[in-house]
N, C-alpha and C positions, 0 to 999 in steps of 0.2 A: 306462369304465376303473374298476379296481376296488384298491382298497387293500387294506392288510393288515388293516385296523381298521373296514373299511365304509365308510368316512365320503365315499370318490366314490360309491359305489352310488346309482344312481334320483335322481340331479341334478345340475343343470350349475350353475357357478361362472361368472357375468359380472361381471367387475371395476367395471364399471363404474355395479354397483344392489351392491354388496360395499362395510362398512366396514375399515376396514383390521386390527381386532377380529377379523372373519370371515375377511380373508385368511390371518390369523398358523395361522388355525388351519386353514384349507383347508393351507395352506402347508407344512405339518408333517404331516400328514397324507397329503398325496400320496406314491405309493408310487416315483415318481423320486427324490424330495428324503430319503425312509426309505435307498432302494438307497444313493447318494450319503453320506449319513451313516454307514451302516452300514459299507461300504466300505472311508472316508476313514479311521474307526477302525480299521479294522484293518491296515490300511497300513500307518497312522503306528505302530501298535501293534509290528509287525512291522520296522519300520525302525527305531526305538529300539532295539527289545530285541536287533534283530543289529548293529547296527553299534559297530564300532571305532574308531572317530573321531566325534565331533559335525560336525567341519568339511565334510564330504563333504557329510553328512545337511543341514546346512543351507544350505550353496551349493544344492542342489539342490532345496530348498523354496522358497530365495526365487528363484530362477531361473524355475523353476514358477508361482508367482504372475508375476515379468516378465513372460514369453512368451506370458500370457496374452491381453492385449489385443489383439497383434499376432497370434498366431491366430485369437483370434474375427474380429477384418476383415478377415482372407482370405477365412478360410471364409464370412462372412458376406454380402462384396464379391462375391466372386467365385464359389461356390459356392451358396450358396443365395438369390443373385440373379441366377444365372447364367441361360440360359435352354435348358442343354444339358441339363439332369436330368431336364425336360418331353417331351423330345423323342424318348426312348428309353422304351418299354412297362415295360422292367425298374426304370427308377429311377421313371419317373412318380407311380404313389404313395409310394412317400419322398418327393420333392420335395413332393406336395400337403403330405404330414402334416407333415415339419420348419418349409415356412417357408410357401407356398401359403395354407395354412388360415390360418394366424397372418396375416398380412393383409388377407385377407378377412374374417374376424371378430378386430380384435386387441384385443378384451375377453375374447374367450374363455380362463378361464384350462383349459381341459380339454389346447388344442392350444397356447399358450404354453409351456408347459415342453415342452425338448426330449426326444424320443424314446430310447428306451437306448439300441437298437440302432444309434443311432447316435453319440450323447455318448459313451460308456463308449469305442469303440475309439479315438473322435479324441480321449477324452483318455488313455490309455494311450499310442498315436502322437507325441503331443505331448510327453510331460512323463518316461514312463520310460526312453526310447532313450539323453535328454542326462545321466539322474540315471544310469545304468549306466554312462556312460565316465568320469563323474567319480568314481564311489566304488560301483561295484557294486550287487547287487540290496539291501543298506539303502539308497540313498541315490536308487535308481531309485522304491524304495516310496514313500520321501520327498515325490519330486517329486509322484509319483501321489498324494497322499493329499494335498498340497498342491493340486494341480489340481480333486481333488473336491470339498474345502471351496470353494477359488474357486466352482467352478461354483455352489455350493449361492446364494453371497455375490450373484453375478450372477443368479442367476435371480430372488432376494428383489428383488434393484433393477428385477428387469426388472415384475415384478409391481407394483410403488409406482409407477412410470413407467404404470400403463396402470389402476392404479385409481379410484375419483372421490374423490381426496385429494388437500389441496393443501398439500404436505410442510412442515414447520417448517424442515426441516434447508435451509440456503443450497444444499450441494451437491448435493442430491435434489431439490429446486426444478432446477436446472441442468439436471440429467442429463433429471430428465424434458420439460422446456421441447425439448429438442433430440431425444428419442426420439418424442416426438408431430409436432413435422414429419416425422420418417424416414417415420411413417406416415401422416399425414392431407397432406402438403404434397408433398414429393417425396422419392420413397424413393432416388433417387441420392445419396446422401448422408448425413453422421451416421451412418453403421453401428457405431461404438461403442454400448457400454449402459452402463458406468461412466467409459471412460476414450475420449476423442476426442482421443490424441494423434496416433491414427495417421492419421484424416479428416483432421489439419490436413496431418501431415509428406503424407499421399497428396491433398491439393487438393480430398479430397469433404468438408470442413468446411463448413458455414453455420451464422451464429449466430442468425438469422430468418426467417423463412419469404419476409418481402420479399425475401430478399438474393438467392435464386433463383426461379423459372420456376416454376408449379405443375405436378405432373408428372399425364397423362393418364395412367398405369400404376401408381399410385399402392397400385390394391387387387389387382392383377392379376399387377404383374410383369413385367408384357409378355406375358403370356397372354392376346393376345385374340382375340376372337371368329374371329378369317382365323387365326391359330396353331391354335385348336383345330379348325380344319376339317383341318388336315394333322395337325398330333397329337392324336387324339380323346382320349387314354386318362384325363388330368385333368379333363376334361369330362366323362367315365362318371363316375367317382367324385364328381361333385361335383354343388351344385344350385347355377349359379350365377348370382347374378341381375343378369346381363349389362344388363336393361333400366335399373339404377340405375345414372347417371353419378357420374365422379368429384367432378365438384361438387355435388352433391346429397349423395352421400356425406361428403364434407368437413365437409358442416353440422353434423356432429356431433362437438362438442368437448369437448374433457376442461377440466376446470380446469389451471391452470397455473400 
């Protein structure tokens, strides 16, 4: 992948031999998190300078940040742990790139940040349809330029969560204690990245890794070896090394 500035070109970012010094600056540098900022300015830029009212403009900004949590575990739940996206030739690589990859290797910061083509219209989807019925295209841009800072906000935590830091901050300690079972313990569960209101209100909450079942699909998804004989197509694109069980893989623990 290539940035606007070089700085992906000819090598890969694993979080977890990165200080977090090197992440600020992979971080800023990646050309999602440039698109995202650049964007979210001009949004916002554009929904100040037209709008008539403040009140529209900012119902719809903090609305925007709400609705955020509860989208990401949808999509996250139900969507990019779904096992429908695998099974169809046309979605199979989406499915690898958005969340497939990111499991199988989840140090990799290359395939952690999500994909544009897919971010960008689920948050256009999400955040400008409800800012349009409340106060028109200012307060649609509103939300939208709200949704892209979020993301930016969520993507930094999802990065601190998966790199070999063991955070000062009480609430970054939390979040990431609870995003590293999702991945090394059982990924049914914790699909939040900042906020785990909605694992509790939807019953996939666990506060430790004892409190549930270790899960045998853990790096997989549920892709395994008998799936990919019927859906070959994330098995083409991938090299995956089926021979490594999940407890072996397990052994490899981040601090916390």
């Amino acid at each position: 992948m290539k940035s606007w500035f070089g700085f992906w070109r000819k090598r890969q970012y694993h979080l977890n031999k990165m200080t977090l010094g090197e992440l600020v600056g992979a971080y800023f540098q990646h050309y999602a998190i440039q698109v995202y900022i650049v964007l979210g300015v001009v949004t916002g830029y554009f929904a100040l300078s037209g709008m008539t009212s403040v009140v529209p403009v900012a119902i719809s900004a903090a609305l925007a940040v709400a609705v955020y949590p509860l989208a990401w575990y949808l999509l996250h739940r139900f969507v990019l742990h779904g096992k429908f996206l695998f099974r169809f030739k046309a979605t199979a690589s989406m499915w690898k790139r958005v969340h497939f990859d990111h499991h199988q290797d989840p140090h990799n910061l290359e395939v952690l940040f999500g994909a544009l083509y897919t971010t960008l219209p689920t948050i256009l989807l999400v955040t400008g349809p409800v800012g349009w019925l409340i106060g028109g295209l200012p307060a649609a841009l509103a939300g939208i330029s709200a949704g892209l800072f979020t993301t930016c906000v969520y993507e930094f935590c999802h990065c601190i969560q998966h790199l070999s830091y063991k955070p000062k901050n009480r609430f970054l300690r939390r979040i990431k204690k609870l995003h590293m079972a999702h991945h090394f313990h059982n990924e049914q569960g914790n699909y939040g990245i900042t906020n785990f209101f909605w694992d509790k209100a939807m019953g996939t909450y666990y506060k430790a890794p004892e409190d549930v079942a270790p899960s045998q699909t853990v790096f997989n998804l549920g892709y395994t070896e008998d799936q990919a004989k019927i859906y070959p197509w994330v098995a083409r694109l991938s090299e995956i090394p089926s021979d490594v069980s999940p407890r072996d893989r397990r052994r490899q623990k981040l601090a916390s």
